[in-house]
C-alpha positions in Angstrom: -27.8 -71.9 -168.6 -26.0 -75.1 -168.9 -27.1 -78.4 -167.0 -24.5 -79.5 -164.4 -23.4 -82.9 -165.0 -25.1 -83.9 -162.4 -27.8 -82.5 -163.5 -27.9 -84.5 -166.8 -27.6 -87.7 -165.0 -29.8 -87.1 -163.0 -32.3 -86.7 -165.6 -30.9 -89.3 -168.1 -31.9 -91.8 -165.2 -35.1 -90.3 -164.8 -35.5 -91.5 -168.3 -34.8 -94.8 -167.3 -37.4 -95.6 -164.8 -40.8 -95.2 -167.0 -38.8 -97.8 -169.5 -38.2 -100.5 -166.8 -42.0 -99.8 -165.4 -41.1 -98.3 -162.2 -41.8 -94.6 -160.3 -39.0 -92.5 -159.3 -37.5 -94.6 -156.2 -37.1 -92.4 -152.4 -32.9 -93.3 -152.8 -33.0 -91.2 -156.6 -30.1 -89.0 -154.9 -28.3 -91.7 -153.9 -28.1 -93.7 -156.9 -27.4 -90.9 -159.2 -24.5 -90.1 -156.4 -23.4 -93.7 -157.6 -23.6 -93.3 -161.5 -21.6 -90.2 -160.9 -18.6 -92.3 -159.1 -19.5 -95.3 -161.7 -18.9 -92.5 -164.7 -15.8 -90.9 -162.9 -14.0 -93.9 -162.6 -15.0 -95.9 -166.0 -16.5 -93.7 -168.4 -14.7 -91.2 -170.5 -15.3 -88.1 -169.0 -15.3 -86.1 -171.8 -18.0 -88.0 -173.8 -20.0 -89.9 -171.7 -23.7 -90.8 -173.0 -26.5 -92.4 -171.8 -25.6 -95.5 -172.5 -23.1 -95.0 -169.9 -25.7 -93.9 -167.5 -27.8 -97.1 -168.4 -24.6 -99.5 -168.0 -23.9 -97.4 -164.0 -27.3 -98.0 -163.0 -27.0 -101.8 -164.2 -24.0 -101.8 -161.8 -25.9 -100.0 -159.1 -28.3 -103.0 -159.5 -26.1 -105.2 -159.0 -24.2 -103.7 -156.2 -27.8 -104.1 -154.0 -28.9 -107.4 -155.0 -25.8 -108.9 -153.5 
């Protein structure tokens, strides 16, 4: 069967967490909610990659340190 989108986000970001030193954060649903609207409006939607996924949860970063 063949991973949902959000599915493969979700998991990409998983990916991210062990790299930066951190556990799987209680708002994980929420922030991949935001990479998904991130990817929607600036990634291609027909090739996105994890770099992608790295750059929306950069933004997402940003967007809560303000």
């Amino acid at each position: 069967m063949r991973n949902t989108k959000k599915e493969v986000e979700a998991q990409l970001l998983a990916d991210i967490y062990p790299v930066i030193g951190i556990d799987r954060p209680k708002n994980h649903d929420d922030i991949v909610e935001f990479i998904m609207d991130d990817l929607e409006a600036a990634a291609d939607p027909d090739s996105w990659h994890s770099g992608d996924v790295s750059i929306a949860f950069r933004r997402f970063l940003e967007s809560v340190s303000k």
